[in-house]
C-alpha atoms as an extended CHARMM CRD file, in Angstrom:
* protein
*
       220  EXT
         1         1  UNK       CA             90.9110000000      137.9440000000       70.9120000000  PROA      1               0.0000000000
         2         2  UNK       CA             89.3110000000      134.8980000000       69.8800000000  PROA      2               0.0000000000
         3         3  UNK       CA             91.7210000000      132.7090000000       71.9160000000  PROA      3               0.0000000000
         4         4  UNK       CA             91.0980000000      134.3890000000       75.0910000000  PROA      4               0.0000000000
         5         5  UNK       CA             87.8570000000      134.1800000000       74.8080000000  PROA      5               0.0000000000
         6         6  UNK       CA             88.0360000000      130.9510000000       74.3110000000  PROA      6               0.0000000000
         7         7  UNK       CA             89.9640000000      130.4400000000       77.2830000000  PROA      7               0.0000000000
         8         8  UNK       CA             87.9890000000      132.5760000000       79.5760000000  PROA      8               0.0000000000
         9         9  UNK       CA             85.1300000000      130.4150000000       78.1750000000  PROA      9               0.0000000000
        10        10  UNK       CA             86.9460000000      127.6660000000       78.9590000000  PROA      10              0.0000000000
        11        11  UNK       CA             87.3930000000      128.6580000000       82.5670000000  PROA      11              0.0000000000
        12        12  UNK       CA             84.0650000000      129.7350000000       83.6400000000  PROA      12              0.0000000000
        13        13  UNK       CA             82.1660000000      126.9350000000       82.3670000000  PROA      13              0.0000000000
        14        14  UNK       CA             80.7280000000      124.7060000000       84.6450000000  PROA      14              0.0000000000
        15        15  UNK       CA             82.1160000000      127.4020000000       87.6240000000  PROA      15              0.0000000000
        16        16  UNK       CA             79.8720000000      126.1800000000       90.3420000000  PROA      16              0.0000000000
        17        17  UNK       CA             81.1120000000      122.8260000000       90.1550000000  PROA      17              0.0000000000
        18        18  UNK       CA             84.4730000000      123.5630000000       89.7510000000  PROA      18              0.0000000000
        19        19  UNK       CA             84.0440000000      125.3520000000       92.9130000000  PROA      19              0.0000000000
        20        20  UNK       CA             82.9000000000      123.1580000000       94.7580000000  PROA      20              0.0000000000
        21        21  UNK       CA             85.2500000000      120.2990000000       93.6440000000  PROA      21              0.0000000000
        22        22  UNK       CA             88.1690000000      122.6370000000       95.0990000000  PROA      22              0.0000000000
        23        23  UNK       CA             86.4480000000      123.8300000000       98.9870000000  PROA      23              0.0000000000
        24        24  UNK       CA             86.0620000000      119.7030000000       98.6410000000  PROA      24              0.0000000000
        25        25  UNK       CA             89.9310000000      119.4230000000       97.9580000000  PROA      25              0.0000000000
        26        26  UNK       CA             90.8290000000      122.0160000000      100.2860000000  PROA      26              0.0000000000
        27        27  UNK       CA             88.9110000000      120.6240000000      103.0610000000  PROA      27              0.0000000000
        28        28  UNK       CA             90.1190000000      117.1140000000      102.3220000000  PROA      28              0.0000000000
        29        29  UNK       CA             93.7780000000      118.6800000000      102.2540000000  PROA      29              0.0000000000
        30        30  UNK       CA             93.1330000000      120.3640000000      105.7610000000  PROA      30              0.0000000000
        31        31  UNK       CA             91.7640000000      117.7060000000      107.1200000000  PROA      31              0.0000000000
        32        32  UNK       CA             94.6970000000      115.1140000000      106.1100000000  PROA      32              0.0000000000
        33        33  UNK       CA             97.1730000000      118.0090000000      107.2910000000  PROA      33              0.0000000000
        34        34  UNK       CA             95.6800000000      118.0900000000      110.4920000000  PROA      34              0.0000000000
        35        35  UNK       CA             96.1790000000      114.5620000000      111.3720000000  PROA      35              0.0000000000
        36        36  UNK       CA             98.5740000000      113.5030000000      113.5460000000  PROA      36              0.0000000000
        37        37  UNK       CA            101.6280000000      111.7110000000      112.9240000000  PROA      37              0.0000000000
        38        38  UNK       CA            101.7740000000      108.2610000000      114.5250000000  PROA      38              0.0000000000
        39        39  UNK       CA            103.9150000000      105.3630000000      114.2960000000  PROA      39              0.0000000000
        40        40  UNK       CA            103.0900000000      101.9390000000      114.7950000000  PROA      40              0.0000000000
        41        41  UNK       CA            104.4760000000       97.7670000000      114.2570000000  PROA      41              0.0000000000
        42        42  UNK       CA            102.8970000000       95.7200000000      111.7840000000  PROA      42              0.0000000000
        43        43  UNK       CA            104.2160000000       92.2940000000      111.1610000000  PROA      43              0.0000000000
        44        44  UNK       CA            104.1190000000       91.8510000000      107.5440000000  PROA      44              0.0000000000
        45        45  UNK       CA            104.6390000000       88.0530000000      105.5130000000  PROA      45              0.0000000000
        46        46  UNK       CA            107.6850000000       87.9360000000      103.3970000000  PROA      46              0.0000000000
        47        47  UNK       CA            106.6750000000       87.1210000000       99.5440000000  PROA      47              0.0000000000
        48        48  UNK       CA            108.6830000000       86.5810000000       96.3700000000  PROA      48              0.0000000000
        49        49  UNK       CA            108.4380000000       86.4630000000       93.1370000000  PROA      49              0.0000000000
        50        50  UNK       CA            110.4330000000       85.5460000000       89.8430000000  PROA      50              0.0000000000
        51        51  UNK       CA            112.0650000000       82.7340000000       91.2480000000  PROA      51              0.0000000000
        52        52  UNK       CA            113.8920000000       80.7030000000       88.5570000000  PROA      52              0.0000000000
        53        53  UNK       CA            112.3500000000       77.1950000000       87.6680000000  PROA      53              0.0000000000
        54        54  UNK       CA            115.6280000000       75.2870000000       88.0750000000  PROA      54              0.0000000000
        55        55  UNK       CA            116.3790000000       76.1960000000       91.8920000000  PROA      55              0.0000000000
        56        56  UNK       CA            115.0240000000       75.9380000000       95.2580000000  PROA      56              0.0000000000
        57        57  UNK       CA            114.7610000000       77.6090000000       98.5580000000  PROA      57              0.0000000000
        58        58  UNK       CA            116.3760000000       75.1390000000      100.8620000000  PROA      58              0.0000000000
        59        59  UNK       CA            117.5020000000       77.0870000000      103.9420000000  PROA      59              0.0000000000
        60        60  UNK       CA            114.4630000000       77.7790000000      106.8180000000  PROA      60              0.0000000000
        61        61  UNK       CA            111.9020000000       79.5730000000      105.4410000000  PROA      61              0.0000000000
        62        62  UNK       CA            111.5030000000       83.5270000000      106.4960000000  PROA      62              0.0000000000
        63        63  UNK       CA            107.9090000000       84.1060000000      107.3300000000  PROA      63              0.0000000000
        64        64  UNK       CA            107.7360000000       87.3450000000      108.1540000000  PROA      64              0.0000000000
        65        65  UNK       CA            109.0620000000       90.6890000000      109.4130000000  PROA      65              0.0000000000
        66        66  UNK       CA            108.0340000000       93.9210000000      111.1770000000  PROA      66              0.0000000000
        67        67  UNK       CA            107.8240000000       96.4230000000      109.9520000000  PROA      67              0.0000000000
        68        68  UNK       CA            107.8000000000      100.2660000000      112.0780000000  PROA      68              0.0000000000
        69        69  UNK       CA            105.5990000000      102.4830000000      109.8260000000  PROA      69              0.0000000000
        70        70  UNK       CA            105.1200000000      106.4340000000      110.1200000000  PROA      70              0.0000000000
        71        71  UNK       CA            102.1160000000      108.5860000000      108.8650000000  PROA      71              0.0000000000
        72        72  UNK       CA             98.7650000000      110.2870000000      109.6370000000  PROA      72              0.0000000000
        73        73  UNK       CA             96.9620000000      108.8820000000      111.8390000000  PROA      73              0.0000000000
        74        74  UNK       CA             94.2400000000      107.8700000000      109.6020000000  PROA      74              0.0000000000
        75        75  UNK       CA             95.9500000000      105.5240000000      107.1300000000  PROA      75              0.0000000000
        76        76  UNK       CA             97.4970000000      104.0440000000      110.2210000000  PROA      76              0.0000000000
        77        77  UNK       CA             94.1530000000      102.6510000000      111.3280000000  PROA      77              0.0000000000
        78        78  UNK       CA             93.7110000000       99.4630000000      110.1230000000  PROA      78              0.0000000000
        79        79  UNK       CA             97.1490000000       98.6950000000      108.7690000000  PROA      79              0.0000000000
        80        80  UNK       CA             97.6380000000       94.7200000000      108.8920000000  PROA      80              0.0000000000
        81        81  UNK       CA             93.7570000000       94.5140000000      108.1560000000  PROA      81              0.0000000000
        82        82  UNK       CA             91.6590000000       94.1580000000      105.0760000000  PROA      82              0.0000000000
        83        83  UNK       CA             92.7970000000       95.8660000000      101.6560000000  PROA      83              0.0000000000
        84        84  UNK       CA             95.8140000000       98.4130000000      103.2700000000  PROA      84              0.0000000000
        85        85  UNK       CA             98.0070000000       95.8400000000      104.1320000000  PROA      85              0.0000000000
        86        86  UNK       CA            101.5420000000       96.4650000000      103.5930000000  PROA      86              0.0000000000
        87        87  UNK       CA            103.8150000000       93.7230000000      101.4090000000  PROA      87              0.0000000000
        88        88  UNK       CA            107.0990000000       92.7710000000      101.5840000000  PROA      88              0.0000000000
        89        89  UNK       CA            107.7410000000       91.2180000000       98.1900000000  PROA      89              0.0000000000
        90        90  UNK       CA            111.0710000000       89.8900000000       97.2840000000  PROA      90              0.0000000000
        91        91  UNK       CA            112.5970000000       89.7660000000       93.7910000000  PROA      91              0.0000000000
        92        92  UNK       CA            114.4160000000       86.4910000000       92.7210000000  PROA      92              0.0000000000
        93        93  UNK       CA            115.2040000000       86.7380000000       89.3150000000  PROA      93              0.0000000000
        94        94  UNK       CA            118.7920000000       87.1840000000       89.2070000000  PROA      94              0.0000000000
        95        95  UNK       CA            119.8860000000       84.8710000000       91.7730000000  PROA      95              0.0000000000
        96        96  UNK       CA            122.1100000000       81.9410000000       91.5340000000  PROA      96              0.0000000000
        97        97  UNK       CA            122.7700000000       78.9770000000       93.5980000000  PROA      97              0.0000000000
        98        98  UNK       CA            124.2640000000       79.9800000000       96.9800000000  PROA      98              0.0000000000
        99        99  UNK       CA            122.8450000000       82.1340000000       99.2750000000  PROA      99              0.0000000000
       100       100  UNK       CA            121.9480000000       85.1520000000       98.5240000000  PROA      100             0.0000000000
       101       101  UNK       CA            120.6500000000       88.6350000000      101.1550000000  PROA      101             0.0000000000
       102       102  UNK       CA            117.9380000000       91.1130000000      100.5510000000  PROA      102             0.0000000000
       103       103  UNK       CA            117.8260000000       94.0770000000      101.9650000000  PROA      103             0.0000000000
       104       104  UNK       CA            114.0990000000       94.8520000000      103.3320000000  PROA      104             0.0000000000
       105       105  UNK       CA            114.0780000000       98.7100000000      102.1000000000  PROA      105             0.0000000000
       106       106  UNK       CA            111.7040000000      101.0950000000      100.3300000000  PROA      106             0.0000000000
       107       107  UNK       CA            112.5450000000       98.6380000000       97.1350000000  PROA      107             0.0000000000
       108       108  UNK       CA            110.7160000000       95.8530000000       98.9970000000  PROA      108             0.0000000000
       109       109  UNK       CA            108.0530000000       97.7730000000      100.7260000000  PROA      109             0.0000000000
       110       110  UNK       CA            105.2370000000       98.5180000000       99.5950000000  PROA      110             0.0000000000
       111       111  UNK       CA            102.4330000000      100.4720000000      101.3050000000  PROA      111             0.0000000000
       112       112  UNK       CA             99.6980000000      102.9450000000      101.0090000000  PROA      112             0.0000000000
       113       113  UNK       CA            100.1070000000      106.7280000000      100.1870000000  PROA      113             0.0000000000
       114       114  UNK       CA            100.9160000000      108.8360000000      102.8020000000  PROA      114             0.0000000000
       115       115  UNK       CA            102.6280000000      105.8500000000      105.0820000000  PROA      115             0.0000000000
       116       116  UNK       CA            106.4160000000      105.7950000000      105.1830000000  PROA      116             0.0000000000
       117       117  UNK       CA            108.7070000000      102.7770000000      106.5690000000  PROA      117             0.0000000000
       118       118  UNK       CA            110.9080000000      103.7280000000      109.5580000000  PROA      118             0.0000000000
       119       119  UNK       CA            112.7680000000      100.7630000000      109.7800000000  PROA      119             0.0000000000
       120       120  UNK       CA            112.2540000000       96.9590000000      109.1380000000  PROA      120             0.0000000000
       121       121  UNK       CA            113.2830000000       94.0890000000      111.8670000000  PROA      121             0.0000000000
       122       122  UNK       CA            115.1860000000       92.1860000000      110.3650000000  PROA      122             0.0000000000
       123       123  UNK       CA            116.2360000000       94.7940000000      108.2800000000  PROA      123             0.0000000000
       124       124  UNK       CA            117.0760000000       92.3340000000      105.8510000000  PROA      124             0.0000000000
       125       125  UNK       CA            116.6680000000       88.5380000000      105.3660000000  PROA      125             0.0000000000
       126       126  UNK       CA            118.8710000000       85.5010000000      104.0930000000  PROA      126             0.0000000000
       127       127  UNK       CA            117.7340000000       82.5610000000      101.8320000000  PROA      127             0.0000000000
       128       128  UNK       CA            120.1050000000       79.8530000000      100.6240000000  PROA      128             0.0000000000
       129       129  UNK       CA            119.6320000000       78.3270000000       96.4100000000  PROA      129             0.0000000000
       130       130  UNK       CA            120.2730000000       75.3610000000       95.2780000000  PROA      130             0.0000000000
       131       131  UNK       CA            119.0360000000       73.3090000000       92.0970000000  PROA      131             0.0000000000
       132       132  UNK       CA            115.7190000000       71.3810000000       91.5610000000  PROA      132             0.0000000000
       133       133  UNK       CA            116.2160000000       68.0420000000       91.6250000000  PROA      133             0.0000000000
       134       134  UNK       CA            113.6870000000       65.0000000000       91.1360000000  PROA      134             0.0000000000
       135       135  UNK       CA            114.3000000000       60.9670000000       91.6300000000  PROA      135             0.0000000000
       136       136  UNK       CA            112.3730000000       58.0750000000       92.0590000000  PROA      136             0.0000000000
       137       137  UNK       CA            112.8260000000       56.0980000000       95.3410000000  PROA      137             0.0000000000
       138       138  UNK       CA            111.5000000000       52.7950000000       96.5780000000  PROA      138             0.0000000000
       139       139  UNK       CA            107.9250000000       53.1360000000       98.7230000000  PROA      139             0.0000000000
       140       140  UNK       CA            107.9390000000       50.7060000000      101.8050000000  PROA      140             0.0000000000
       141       141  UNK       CA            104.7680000000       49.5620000000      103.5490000000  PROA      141             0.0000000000
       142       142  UNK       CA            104.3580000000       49.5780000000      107.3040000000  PROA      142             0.0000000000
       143       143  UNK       CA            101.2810000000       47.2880000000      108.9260000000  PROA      143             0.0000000000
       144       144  UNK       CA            100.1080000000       47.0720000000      111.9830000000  PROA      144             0.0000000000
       145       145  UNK       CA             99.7820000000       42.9860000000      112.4820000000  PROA      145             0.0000000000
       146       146  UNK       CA             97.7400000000       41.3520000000      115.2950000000  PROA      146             0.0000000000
       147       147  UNK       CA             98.4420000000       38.2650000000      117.4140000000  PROA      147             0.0000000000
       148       148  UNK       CA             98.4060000000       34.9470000000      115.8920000000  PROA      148             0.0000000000
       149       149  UNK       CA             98.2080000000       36.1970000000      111.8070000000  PROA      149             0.0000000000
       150       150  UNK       CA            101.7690000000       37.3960000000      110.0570000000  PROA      150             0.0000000000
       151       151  UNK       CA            102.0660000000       38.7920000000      107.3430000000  PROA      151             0.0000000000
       152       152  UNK       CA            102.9460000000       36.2390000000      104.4780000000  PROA      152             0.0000000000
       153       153  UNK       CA            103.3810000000       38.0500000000      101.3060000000  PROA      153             0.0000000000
       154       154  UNK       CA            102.5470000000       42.0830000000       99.8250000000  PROA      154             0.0000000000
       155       155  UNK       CA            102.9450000000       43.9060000000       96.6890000000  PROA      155             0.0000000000
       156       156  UNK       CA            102.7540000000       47.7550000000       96.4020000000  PROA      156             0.0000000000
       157       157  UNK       CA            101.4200000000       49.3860000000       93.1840000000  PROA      157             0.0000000000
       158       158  UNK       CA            103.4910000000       51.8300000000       92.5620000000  PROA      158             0.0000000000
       159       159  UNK       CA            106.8640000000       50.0980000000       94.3950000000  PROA      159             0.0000000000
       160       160  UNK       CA            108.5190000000       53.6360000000       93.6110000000  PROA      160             0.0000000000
       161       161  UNK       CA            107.4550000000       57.1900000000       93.6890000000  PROA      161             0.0000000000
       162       162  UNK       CA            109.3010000000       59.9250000000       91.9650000000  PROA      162             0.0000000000
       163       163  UNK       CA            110.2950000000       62.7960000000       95.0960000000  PROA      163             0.0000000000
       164       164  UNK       CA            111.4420000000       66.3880000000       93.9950000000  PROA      164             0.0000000000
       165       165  UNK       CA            113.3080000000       69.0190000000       96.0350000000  PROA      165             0.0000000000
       166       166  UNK       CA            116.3700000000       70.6630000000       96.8710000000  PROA      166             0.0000000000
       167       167  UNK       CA            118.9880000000       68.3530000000       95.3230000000  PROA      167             0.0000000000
       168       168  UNK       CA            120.6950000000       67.7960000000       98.7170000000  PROA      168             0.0000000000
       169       169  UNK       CA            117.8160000000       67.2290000000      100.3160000000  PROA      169             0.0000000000
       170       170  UNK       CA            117.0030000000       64.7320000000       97.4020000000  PROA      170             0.0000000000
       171       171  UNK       CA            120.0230000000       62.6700000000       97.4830000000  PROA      171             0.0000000000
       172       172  UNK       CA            119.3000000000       61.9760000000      100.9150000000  PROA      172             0.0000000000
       173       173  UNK       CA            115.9820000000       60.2020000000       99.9160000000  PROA      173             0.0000000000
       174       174  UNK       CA            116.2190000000       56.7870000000       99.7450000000  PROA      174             0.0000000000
       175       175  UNK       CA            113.0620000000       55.4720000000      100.4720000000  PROA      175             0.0000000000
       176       176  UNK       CA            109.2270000000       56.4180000000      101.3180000000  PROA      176             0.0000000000
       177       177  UNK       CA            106.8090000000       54.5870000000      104.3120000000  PROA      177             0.0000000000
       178       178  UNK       CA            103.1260000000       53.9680000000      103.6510000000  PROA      178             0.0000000000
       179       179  UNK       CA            100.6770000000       54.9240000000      106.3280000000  PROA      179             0.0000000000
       180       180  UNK       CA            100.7830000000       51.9510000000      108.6730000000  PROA      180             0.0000000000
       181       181  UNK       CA             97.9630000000       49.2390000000      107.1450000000  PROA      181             0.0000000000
       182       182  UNK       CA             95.8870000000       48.3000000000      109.8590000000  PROA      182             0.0000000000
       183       183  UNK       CA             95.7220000000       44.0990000000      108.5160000000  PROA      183             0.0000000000
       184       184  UNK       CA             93.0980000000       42.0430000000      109.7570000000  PROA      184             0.0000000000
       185       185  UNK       CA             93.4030000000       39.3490000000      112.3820000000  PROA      185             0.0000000000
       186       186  UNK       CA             92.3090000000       36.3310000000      109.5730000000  PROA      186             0.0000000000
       187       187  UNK       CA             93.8590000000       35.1640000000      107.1140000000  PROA      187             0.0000000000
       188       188  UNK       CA             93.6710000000       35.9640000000      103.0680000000  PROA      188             0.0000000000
       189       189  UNK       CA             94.0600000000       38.5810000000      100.6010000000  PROA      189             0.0000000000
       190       190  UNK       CA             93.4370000000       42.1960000000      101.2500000000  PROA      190             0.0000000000
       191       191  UNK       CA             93.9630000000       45.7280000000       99.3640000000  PROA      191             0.0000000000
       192       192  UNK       CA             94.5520000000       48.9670000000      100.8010000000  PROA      192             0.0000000000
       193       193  UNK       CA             94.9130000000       52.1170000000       99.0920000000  PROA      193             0.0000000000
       194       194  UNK       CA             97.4430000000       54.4330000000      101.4350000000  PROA      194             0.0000000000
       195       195  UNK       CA             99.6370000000       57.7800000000      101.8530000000  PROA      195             0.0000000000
       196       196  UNK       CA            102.8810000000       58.1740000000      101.5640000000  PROA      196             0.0000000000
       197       197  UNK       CA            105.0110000000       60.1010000000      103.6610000000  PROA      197             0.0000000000
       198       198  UNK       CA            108.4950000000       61.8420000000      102.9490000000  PROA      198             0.0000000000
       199       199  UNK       CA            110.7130000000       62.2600000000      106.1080000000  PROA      199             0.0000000000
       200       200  UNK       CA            112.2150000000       65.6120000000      104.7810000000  PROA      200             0.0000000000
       201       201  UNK       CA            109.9950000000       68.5960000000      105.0040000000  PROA      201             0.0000000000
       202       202  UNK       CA            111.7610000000       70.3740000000      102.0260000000  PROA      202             0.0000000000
       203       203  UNK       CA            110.9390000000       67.3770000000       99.9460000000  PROA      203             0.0000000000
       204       204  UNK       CA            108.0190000000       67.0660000000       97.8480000000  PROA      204             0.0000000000
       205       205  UNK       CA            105.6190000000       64.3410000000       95.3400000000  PROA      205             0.0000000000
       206       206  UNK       CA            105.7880000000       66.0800000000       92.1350000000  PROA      206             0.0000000000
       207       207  UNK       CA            103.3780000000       63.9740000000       91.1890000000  PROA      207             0.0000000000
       208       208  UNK       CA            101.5770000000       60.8530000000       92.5900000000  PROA      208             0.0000000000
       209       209  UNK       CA            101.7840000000       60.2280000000       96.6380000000  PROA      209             0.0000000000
       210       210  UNK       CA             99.0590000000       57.2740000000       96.9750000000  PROA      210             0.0000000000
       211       211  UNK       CA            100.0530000000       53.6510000000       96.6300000000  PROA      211             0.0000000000
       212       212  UNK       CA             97.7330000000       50.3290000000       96.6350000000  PROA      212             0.0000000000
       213       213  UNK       CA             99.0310000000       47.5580000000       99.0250000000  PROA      213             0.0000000000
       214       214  UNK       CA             98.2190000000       44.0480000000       98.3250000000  PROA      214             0.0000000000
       215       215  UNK       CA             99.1250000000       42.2390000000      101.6160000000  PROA      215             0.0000000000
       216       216  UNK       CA             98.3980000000       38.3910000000      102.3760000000  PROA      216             0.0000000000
       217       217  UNK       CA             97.7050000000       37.0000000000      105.8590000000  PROA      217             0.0000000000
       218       218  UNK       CA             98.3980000000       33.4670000000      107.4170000000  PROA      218             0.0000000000
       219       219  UNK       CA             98.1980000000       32.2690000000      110.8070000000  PROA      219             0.0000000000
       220       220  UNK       CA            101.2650000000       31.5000000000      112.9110000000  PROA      220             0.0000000000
């Protein structure tokens, strides 16, 4: 007797409230039942994760994907804006060098409750691996003389620049240019303190990218 009191204690207190909390549910539910079903395109950016420190992504980078989504009408609005973006997020941690495909799927997906994926286009995406690589290449200067002065002499501090990258892409590096040095029409010593610039868009500076040019003018 003393448990089911207990429990019918248990079950009537706070009753009002309890009521009310379930017309709110029910109402919520109707509501959200009511809706109707839409579909709609929502190009999404391709993310990853996990990728190991030793390789590289060198094949043309996949941006993004769309993505045909399916659900009530109300979680549709506003999908590609603010917090109920969907994500397409890649896992990398198993992959070797080579190339490797992923499947964009309900593994990959992610999106809000009540929103389901149709299809994706592409429905799944390519990337090629290969190993990290790093070197240090020469840096040549460029300058930009004017008529009657030549350049007679010019140091760079750094002369070499360590580049990192694919290693294909690496080996290919054998030098970096300096942003052109404007040099004065006179003649003397003069610094400038310049960029340098990497021909291959899959190769990086790890590190430093800014040399100091010492360059020394004489007439002609």
């Amino acid at each position: 007797m003393r448990w089911g009191k207990a429990l019918f204690d248990l079950v009537t207190r706070n009753l009002g409230w309890k009521l009310l909390s379930l017309a709110i549910a029910v109402f919520v539910w109707g509501v959200v039942a009511n809706e109707p079903e839409l579909s709609t395109f929502a190009a999404v950016a391709v993310k990853y994760r996990n990728l190991p420190d030793d390789l590289e992504i060198s094949s043309d980078p996949v941006s993004s994907v769309k993505l045909e989504l399916r659900g009530p009408s109300g979680q549709l609005r506003g999908v590609g804006e603010g917090g109920t973006s969907p994500e397409v997020i890649l896992d990398m941690a198993k992959v070797q060098p080579g190339e490797r495909t992923f499947p964009i799927g309900d593994g990959s997906v992610h999106l809000v409750r009540g929103v389901h994926l149709v299809r994706a286009i592409p429905s799944e995406v390519r990337f090629r691996f290969e190993r990290h690589a790093e070197r240090t290449v020469k840096v040549i200067p460029r300058f930009h003389q004017k008529d009657g002065y030549e350049v007679a002499s010019f140091t760079v501090k750094p002369d070499s620049i360590a580049v990192a990258g694919p290693a294909s892409h690496v080996a290919q590096v054998e030098t970096v240019l300096t942003d052109e040095v404007n040099v004065p029409a006179r003649g003397g010593s003069f610094e400038y303190p310049v960029n340098t610039l990497v021909g291959d868009p899959y190769v990086r500076f790890p590190g430093l990218s800014r040399v100091t040019v010492t360059v020394t003018m004489r007439k002609k």
